[in-house]
N, C-alpha and C positions, 0 to 999 in steps of 0.2 A: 328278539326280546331279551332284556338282560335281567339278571336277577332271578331265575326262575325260583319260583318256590318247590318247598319239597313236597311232596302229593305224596297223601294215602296209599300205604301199598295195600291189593285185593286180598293176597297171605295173608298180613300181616291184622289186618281186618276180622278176617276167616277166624285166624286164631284167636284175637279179643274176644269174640263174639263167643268162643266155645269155652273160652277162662270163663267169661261173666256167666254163662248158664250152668257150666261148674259149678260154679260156688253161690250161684244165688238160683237155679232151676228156670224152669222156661221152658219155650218152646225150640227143638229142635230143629234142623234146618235151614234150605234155602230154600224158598220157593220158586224164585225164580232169577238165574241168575244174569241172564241179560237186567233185569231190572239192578241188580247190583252193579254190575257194570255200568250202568245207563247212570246211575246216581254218581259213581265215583267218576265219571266223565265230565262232569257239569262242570266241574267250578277248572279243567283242562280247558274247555270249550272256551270258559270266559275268560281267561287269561289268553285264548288266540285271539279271540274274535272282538273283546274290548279294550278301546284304549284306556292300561295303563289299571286293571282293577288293584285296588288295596288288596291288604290279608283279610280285612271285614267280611270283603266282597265276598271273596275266594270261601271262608268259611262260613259263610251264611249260602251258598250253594251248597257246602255239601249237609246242612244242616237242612236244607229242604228235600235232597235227594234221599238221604241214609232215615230217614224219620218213614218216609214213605214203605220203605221196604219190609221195616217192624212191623205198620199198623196192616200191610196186607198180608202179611203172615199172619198177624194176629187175625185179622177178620177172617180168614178162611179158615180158620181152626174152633171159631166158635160155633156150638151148634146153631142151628138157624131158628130152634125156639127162644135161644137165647137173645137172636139179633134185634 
């Protein structure tokens, strides 16, 4: 396959994630880091396994993967009278 694109690095990630609760607060944490890896996998996966994806593609995989990882952090930190 030619042309590879450049894929998210997991660092490089890591460290966005701790700029943006810096400076804007949040929730601390991985919960779970196979699920981070499993998200930044995706749009690798699609690029082996389909012919020939766009950059659309590619970024709208990790747009489904990395969004997941927030809302279960988020859910498991709310109390449960709140849910």
């Amino acid at each position: 396959m030619s042309n590879e694109p450049s894929w998210i690095d997991r660092l490089a990630l890591i460290l966005l994630q701790a700029e943006s609760l810096a400076e804007h607060g949040g929730l601390e944490g991985l919960r779970d880091e196979n699920l981070l890896d499993s998200a930044l996998a995706r749009p690798h996966n699609l690029w082996a396994y389909q012919d020939a994806p766009d950059l659309a593609q590619l970024a709208a995989a990790y747009g489904v993967g990395l969004p997941a990882i927030i809302l279960s952090l988020t859910a498991t930190s709310v109390p449960p009278s709140f849910r």
